[in-house]
N, C-alpha and C positions, 0 to 999 in steps of 0.2 A: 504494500500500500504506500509507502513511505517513497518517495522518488515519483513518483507516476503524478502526472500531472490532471489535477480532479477542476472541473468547474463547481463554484456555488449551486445550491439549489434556486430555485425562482423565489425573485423577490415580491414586497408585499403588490406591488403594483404590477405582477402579473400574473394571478392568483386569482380565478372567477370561484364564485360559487357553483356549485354542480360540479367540479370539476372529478374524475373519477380515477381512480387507480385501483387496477387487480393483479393478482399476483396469489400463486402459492408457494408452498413452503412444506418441508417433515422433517421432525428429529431422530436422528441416527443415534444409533449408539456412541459414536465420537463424541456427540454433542452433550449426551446425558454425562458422561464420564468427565468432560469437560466441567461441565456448569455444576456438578456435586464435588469436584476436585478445587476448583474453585471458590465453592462457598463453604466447605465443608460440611454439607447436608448428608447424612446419612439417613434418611426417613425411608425406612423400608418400604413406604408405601410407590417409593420411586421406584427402587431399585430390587429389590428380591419378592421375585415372584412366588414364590412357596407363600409368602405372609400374604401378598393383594389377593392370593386368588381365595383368600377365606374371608375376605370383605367385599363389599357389595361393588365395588370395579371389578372385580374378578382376575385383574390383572395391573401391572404396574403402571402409572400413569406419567403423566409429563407435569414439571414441575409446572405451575403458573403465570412464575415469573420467568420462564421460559418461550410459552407462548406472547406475554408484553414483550421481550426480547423480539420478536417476528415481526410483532407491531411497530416498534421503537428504529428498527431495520428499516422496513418501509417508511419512516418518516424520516429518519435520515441520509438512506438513500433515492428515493424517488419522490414523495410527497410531502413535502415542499425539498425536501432536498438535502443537500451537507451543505451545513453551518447551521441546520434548524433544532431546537432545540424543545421539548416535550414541559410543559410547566403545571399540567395538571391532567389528571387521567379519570374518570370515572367508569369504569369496565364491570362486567360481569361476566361470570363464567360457567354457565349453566349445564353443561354436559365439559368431564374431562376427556383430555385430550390422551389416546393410548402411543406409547412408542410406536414407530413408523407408522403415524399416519398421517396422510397429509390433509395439512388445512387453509384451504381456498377464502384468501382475504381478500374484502371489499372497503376503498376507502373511499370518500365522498366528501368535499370540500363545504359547513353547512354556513359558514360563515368567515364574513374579512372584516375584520375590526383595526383600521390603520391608524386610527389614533391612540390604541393600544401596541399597536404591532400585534398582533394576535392574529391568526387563523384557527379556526373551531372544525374539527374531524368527527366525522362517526365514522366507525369501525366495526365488521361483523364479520367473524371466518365462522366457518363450515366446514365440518368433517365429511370425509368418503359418503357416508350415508347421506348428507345435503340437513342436517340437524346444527345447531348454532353452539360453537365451544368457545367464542368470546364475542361480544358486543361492548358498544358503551362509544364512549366521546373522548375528546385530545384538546386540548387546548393546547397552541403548538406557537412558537416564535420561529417564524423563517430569518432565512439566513437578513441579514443586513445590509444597506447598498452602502457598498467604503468609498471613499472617494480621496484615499490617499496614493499619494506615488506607489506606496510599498504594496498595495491591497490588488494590483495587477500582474504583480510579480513572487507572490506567495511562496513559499518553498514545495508545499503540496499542495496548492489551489492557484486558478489563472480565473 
């Protein structure tokens, strides 16, 4: 990532309402091994299947703050973009999300608040079966328009 030369995401003045972005996404096992190595979560309910399958998931599931990681992705790489930054979340997560399976995100632009700097998101993925394992809203700050010498010449943004 380092060296490769990235554009900003879109600024506030070119940002409609309605605007849409889809995309899916699954987590692998790299992933899981990752983000519990990372946080140090051992919640069996992730990771050892002998335990999930005598609870009512029947199987091991995906962390949650795994699934916002997919969200938090999409908002810093496609909607609004890199430099944008995520300032408030209200999500729900009504069906868990099970290892490899993929979950088809809709994102939807529902409002542009420029005297805040704010953009306002709804968010809804879908699991294989077409059932909802997150929803909810973003309140999201796009990236900034710089207007310095140095903000065209970035070390990893142009």
């Amino acid at each position: 990532m380092l060296g490769k030369k990235r554009k900003l995401g879109r600024k506030m003045n070119e940002i409609k309402i309605g605007e849409k972005f889809t995309t899916s996404s699954s987590v692998e096992d790299r992933d899981l091994l990752m983000y519990l190595g990372l946080t140090d979560d051992s919640n069996p309910l992730y990771i050892q299947h002998d335990y999930a399958s005598q609870t009512p998931f029947k199987q091991p599931v995906v962390p949650t703050i795994m699934v916002f990681g997919m969200v938090s992705s999409i908002v810093s790489m496609h909607l609004p973009g890199p430099g944008s930054h995520i300032i408030q979340q209200t999500l729900d997560y009504p069906k868990p999300v099970y290892h490899y399976a993929e979950v088809r995100f809709h994102v939807e632009v529902t409002e542009v608040n420029k005297e805040d700097h704010t953009v306002g998101l709804q968010v809804i993925g879908y699991d294989e079966e077409g059932e909802v394992v997150i929803k909810g809203d973003l309140i999201v700050k796009p990236p900034y328009e710089l207007d310095s010498m140095n903000a065209t010449s970035l070390e990893n943004f142009y």
